[in-house]
MOPAC internal coordinates of N, CA, C and O (Angstrom, degrees):
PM7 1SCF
backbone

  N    0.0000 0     0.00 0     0.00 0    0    0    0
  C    1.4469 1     0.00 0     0.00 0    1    0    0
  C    1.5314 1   108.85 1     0.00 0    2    1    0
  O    1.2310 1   117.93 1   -54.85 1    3    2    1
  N    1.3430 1   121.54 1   125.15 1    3    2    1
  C    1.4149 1   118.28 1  -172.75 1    5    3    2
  C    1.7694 1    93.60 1   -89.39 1    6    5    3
  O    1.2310 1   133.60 1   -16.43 1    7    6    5
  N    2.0013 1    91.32 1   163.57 1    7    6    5
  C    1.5751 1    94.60 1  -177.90 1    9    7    6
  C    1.5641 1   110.62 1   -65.47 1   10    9    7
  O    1.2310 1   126.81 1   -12.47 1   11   10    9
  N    1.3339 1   104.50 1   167.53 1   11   10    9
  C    1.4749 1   119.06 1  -167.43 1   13   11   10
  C    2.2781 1    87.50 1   -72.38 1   14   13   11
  O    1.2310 1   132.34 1   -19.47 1   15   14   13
  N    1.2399 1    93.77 1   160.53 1   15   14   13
  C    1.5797 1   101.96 1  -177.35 1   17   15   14
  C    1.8653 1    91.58 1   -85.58 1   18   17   15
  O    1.2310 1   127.32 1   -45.95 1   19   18   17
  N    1.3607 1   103.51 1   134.05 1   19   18   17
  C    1.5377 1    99.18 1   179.75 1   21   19   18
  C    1.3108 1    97.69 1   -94.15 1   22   21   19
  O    1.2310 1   130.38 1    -4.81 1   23   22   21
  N    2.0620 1    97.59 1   175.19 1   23   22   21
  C    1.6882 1    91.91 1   151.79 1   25   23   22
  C    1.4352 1   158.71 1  -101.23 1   26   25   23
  O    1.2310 1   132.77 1  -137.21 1   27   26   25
  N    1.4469 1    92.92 1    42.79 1   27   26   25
  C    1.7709 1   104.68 1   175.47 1   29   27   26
  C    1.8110 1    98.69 1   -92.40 1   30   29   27
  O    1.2310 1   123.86 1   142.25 1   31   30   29
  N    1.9463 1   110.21 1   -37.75 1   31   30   29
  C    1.1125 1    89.11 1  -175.46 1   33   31   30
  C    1.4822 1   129.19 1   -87.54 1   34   33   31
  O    1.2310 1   123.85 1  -174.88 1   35   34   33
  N    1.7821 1   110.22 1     5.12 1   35   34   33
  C    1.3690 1    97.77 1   166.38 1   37   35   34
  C    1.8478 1   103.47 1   -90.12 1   38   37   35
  O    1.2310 1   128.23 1  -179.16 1   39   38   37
  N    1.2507 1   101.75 1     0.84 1   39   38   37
  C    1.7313 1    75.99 1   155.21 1   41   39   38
  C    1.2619 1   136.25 1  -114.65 1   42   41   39
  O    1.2310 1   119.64 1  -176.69 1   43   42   41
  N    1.1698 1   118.29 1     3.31 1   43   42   41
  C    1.5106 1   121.51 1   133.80 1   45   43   42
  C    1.2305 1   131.98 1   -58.05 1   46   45   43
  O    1.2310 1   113.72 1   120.76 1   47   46   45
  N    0.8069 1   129.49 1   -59.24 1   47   46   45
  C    1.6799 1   153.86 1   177.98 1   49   47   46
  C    1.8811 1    95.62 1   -51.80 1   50   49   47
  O    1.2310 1   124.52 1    94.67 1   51   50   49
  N    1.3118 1   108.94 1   -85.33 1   51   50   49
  C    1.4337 1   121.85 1  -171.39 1   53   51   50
  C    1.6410 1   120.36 1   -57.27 1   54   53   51
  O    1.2310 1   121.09 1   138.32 1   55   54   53
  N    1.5355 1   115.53 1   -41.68 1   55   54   53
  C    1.1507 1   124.55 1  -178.76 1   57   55   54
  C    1.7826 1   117.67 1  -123.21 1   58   57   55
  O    1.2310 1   115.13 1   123.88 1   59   58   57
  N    0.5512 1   126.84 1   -56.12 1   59   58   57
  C    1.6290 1   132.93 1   167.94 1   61   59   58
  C    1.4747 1   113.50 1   -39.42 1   62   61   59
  O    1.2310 1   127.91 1    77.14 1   63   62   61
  N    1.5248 1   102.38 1  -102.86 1   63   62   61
  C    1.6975 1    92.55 1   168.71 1   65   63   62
  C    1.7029 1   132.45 1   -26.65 1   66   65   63
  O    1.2310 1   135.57 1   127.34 1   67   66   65
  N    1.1098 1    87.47 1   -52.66 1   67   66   65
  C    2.0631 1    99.27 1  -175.14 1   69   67   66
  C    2.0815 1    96.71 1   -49.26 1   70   69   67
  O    1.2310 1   129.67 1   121.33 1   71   70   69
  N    1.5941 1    98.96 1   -58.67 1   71   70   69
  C    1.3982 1    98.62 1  -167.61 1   73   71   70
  C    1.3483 1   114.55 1   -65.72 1   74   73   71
  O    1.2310 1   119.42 1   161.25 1   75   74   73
  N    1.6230 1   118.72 1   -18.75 1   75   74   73
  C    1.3268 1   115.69 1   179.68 1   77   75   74
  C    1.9021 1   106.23 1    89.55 1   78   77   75
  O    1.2310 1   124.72 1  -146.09 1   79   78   77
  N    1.1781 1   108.54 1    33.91 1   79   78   77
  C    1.3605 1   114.22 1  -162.00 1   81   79   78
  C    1.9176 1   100.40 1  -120.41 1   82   81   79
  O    1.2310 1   126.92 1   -60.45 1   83   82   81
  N    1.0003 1   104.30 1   119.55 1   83   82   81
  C    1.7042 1   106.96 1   175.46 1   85   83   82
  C    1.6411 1   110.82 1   -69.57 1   86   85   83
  O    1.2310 1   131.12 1   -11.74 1   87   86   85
  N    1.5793 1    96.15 1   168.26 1   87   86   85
  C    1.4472 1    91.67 1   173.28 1   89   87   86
  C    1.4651 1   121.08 1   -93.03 1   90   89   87
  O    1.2310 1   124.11 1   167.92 1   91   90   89
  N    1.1370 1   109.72 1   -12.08 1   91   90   89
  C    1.6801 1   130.06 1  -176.94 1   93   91   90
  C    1.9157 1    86.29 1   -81.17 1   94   93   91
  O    1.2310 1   125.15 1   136.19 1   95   94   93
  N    1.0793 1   107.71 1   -43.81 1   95   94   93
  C    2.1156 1    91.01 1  -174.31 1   97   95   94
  C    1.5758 1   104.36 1   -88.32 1   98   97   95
  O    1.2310 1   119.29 1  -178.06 1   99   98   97
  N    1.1750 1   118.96 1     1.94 1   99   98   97
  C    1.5764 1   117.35 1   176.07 1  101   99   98
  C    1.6714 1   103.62 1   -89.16 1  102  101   99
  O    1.2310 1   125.53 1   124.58 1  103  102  101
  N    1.1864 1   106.98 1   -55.42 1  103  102  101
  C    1.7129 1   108.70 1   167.11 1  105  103  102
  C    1.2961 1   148.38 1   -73.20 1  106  105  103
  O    1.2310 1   132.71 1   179.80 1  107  106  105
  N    1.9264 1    93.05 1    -0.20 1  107  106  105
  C    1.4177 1   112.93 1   148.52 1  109  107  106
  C    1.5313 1   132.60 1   -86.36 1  110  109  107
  O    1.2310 1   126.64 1   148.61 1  111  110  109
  N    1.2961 1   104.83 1   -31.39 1  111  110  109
  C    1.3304 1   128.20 1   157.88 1  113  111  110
  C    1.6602 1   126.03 1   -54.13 1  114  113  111
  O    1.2310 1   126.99 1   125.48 1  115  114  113
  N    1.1790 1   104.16 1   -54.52 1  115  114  113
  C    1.8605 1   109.34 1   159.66 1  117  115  114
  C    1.3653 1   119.17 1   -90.81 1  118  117  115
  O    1.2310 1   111.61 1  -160.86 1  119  118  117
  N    1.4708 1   133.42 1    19.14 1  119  118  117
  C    1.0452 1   131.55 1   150.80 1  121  119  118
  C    1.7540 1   107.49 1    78.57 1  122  121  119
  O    1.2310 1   122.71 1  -132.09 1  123  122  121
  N    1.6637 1   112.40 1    47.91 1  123  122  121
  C    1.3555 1   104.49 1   178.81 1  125  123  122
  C    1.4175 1    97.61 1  -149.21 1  126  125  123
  O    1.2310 1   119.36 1    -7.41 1  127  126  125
  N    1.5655 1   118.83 1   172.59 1  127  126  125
  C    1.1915 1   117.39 1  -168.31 1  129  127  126
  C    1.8774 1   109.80 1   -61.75 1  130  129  127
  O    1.2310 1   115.30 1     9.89 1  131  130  129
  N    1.1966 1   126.52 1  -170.11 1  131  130  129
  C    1.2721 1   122.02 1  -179.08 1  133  131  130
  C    1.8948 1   106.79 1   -89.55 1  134  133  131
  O    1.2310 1   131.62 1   165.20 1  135  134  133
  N    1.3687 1    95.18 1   -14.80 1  135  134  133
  C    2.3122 1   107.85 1  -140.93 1  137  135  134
  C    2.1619 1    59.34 1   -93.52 1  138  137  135
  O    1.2310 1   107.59 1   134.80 1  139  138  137
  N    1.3777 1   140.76 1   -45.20 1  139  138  137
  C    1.1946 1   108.71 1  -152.00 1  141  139  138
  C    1.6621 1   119.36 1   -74.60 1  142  141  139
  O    1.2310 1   138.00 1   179.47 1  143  142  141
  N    1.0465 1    82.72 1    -0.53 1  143  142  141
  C    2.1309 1    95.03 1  -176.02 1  145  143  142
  C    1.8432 1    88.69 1  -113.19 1  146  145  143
  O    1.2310 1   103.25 1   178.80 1  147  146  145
  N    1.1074 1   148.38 1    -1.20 1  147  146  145
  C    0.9959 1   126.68 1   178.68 1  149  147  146
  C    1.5531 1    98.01 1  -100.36 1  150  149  147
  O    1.2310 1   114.51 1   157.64 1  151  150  149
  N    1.6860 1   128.01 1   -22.36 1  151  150  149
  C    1.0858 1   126.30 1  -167.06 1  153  151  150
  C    1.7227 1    92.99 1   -88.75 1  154  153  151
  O    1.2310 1   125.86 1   148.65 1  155  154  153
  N    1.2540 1   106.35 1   -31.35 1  155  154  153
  C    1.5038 1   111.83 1  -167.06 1  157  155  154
  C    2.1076 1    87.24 1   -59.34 1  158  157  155
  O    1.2310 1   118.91 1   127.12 1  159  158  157
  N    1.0465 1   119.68 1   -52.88 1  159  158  157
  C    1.1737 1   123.08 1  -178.89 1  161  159  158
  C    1.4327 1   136.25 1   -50.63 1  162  161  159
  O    1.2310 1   131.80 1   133.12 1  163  162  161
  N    1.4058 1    94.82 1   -46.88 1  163  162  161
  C    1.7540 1   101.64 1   151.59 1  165  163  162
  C    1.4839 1   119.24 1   -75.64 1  166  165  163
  O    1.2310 1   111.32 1  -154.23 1  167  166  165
  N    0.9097 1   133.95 1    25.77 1  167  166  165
  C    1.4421 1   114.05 1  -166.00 1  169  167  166
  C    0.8273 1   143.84 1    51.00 1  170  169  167
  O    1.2310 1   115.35 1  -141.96 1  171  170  169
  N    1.8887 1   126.42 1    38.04 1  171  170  169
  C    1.4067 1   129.54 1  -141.10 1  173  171  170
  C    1.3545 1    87.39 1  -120.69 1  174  173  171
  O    1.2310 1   118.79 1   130.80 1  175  174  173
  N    1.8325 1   119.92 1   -49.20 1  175  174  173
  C    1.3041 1   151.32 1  -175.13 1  177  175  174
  C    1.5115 1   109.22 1  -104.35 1  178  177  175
  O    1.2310 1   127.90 1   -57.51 1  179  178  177
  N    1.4534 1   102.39 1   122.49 1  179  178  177
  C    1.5195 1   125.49 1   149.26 1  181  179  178
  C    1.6040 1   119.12 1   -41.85 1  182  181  179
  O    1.2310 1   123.12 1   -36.93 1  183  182  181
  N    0.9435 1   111.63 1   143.07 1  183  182  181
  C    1.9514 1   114.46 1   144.24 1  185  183  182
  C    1.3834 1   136.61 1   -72.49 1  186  185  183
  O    1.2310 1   126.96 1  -103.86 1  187  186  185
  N    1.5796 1   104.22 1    76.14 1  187  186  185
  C    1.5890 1    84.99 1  -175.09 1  189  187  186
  C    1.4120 1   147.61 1   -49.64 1  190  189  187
  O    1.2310 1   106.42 1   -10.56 1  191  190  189
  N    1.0547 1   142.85 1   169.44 1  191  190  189
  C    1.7647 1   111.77 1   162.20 1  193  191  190
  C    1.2815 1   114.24 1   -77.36 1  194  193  191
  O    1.2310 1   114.98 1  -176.37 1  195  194  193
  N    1.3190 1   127.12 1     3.63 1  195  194  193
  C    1.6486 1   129.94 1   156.18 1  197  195  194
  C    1.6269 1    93.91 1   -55.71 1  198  197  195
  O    1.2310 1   124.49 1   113.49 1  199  198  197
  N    1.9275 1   108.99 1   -66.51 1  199  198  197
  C    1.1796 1    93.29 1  -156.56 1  201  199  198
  C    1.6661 1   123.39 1   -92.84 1  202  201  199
  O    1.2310 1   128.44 1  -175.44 1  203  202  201
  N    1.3391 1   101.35 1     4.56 1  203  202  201
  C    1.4776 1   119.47 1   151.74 1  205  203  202
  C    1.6005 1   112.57 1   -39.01 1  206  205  203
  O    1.2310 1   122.99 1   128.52 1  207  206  205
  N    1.5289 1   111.88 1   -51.48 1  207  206  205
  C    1.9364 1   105.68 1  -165.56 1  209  207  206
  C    1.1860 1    95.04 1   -76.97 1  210  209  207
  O    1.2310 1   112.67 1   152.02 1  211  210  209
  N    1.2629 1   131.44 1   -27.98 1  211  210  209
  C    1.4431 1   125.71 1   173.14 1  213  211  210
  C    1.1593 1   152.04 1   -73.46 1  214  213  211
  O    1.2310 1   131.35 1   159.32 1  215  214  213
  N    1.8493 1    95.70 1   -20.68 1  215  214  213
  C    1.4543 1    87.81 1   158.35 1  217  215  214
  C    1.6908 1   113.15 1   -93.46 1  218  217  215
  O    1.2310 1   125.00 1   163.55 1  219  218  217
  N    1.5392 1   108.01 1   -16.45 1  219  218  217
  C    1.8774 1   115.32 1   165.48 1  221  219  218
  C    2.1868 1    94.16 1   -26.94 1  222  221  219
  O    1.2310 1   132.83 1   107.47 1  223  222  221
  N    1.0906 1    92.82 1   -72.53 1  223  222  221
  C    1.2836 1   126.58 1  -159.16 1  225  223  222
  C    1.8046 1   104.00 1   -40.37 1  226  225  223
  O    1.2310 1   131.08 1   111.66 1  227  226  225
  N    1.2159 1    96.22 1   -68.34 1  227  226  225
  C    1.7464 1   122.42 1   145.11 1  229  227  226
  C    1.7569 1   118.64 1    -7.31 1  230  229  227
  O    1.2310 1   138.92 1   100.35 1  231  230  229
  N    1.3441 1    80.92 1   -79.65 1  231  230  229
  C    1.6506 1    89.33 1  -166.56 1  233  231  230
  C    1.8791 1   111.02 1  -114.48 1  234  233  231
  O    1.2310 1   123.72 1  -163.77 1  235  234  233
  N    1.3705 1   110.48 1    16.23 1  235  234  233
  C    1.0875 1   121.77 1   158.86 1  237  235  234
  C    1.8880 1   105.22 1    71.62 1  238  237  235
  O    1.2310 1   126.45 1  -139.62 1  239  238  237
  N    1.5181 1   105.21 1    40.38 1  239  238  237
  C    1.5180 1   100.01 1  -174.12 1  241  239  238
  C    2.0972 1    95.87 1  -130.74 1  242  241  239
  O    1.2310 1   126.64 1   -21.55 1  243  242  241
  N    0.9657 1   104.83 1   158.45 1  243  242  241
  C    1.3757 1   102.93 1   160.68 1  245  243  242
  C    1.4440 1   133.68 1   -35.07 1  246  245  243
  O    1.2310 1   105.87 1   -56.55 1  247  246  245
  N    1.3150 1   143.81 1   123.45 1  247  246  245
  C    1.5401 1   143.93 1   179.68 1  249  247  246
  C    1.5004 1   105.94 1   -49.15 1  250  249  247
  O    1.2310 1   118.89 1   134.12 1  251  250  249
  N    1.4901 1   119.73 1   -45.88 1  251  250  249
  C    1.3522 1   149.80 1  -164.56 1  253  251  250
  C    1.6921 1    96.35 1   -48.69 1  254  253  251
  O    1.2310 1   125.29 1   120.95 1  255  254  253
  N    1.4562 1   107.45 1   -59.05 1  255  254  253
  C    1.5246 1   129.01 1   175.12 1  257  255  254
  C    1.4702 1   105.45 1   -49.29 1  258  257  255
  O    1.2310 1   109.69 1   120.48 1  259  258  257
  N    0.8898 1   136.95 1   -59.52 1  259  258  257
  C    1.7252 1   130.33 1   174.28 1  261  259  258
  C    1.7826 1   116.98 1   -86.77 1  262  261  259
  O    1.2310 1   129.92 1   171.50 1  263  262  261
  N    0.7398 1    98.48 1    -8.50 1  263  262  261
  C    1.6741 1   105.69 1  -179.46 1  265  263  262
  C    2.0313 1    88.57 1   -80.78 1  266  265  263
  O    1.2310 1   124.69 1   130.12 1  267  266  265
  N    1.5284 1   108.61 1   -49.88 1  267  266  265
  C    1.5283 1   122.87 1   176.31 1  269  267  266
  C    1.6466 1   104.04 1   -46.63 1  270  269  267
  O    1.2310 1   129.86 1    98.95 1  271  270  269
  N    0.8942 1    98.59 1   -81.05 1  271  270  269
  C    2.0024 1   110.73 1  -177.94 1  273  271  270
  C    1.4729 1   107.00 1   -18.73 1  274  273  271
  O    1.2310 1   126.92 1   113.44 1  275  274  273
  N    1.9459 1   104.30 1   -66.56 1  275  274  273
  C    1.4849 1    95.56 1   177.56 1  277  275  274
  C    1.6710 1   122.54 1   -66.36 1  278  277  275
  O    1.2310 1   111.07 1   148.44 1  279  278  277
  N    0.9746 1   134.41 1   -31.56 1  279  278  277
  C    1.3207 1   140.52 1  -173.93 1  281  279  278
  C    1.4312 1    94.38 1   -67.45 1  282  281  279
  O    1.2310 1   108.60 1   131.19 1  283  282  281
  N    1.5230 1   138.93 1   -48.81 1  283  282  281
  C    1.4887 1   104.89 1  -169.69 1  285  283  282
  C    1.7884 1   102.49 1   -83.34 1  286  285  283
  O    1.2310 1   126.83 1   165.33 1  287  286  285
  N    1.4434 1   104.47 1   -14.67 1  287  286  285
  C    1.6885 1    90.68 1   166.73 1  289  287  286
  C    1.3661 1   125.84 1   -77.94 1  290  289  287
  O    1.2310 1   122.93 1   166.80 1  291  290  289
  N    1.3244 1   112.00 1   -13.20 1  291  290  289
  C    1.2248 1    99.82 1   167.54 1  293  291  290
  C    2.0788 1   113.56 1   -77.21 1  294  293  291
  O    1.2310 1   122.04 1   147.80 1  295  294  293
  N    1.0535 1   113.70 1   -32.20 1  295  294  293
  C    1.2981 1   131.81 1  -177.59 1  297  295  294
  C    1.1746 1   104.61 1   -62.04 1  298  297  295
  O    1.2310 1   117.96 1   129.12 1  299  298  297
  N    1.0687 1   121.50 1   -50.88 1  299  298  297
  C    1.9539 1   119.86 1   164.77 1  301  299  298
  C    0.9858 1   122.63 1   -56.59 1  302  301  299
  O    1.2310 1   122.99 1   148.53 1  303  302  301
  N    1.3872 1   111.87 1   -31.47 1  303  302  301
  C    1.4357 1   113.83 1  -170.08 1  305  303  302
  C    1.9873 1   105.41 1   -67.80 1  306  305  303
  O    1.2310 1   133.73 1   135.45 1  307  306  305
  N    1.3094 1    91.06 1   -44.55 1  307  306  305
  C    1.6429 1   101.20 1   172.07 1  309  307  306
  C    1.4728 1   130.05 1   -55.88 1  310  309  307
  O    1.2310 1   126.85 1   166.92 1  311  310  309
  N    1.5963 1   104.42 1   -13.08 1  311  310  309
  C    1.4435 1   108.06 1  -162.62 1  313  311  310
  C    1.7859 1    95.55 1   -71.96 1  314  313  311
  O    1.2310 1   132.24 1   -26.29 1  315  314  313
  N    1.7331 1    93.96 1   153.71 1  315  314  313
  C    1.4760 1   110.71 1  -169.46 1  317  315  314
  C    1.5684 1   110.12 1    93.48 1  318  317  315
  O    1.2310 1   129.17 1   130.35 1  319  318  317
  N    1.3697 1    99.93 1   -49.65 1  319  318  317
  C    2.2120 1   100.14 1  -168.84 1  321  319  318
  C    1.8382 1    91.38 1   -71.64 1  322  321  319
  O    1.2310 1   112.04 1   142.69 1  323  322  321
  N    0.8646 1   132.61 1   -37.31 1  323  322  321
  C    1.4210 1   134.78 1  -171.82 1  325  323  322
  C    1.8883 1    95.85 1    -1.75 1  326  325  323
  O    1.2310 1   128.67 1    97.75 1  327  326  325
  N    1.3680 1   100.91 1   -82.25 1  327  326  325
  C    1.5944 1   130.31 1   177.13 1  329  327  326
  C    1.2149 1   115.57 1   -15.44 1  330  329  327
  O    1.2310 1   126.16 1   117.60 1  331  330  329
  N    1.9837 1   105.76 1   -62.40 1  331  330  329
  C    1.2985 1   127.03 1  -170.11 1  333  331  330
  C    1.8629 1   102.05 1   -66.60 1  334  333  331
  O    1.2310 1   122.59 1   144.51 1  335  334  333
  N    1.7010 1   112.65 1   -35.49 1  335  334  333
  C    1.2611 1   120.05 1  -162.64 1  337  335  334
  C    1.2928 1   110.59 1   -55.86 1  338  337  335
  O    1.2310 1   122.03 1   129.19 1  339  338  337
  N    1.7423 1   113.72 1   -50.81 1  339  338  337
  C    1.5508 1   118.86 1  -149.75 1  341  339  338
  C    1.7642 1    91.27 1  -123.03 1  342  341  339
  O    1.2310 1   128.33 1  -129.25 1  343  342  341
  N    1.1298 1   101.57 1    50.75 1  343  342  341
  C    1.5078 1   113.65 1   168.63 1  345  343  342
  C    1.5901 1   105.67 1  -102.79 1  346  345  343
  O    1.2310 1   124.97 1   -50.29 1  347  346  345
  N    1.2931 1   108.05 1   129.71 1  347  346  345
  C    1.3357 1    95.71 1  -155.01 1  349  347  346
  C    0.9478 1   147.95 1   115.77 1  350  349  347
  O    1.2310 1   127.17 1   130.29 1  351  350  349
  N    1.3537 1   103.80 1   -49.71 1  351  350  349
  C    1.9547 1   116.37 1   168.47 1  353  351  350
  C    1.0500 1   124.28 1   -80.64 1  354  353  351
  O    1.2310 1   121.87 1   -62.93 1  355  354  353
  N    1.1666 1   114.03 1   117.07 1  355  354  353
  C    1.4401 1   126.08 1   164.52 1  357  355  354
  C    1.7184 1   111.24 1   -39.98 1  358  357  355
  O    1.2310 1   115.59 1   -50.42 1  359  358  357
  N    0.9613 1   125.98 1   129.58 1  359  358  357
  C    1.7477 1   110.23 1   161.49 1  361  359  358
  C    1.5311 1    94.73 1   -91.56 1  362  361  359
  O    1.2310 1   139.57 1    -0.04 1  363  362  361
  N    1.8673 1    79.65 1   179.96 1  363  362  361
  C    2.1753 1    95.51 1  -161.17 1  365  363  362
  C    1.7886 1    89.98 1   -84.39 1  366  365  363
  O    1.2310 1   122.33 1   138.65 1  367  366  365
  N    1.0897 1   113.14 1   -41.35 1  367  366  365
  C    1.7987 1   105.34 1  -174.70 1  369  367  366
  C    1.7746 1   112.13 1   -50.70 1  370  369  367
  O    1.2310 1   120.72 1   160.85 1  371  370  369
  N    1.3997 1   116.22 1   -19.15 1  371  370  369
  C    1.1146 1   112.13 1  -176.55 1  373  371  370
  C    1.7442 1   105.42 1   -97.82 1  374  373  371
  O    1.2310 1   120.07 1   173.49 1  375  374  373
  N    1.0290 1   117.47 1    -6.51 1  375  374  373
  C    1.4216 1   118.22 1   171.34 1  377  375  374
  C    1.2297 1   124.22 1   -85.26 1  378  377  375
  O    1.2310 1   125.76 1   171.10 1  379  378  377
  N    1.2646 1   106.53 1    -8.90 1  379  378  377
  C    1.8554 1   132.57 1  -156.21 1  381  379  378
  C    1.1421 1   101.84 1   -90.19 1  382  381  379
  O    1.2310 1   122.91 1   131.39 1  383  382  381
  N    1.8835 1   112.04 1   -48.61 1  383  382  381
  C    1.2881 1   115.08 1  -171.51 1  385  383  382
  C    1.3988 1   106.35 1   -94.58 1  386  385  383
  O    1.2310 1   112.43 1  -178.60 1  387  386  385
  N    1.2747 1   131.88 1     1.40 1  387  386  385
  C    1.3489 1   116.98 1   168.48 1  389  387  386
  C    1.5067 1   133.85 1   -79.77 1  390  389  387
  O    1.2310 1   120.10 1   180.00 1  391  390  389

């Protein structure tokens, strides 16, 4: 199973390259260092919802829309541990009836 596609590379891939837009003039443009969109690109760095409004802002789309991207990559990334995660937990219905 290959890794899940993150989201630095659909914004390279999808928006960057296509527009002809560097990453050094994208992170001058939203007002952040250059290394945080290059890490965002490797997969080193998340999207915050700081930097969610910014690229909204950026590329003229909703924050919601990239704040989205990372959240189901992070959610993939988890798939399988689910099991390992909530091993352990009590749920609240079982506390209720005790």
């Amino acid at each position: 199973m290959s890794p899940p596609i993150t989201p630095g590379e659909i914004l390279l891939e999808e928006y960057l390259e296509p527009m002809g837009i560097s990453q050094n003039a994208m992170a001058r443009a939203i007002g952040v260092p250059p290394r945080a969109i290059n890490e965002i690109v490797l997969g080193k760095r998340s999207i915050t919802p700081a930097m969610s409004i910014r690229f909204g802002a950026f590329f003229g789309q909703s924050p919601e829309f990239w704040h989205g991207i990372q959240v189901e990559c992070d959610f993939r990334a988890l798939a399988g541990k689910s099991r390992q995660l909530v091993s352990g937990i009590t749920p609240a219905k079982d506390l209720l009836s005790a």
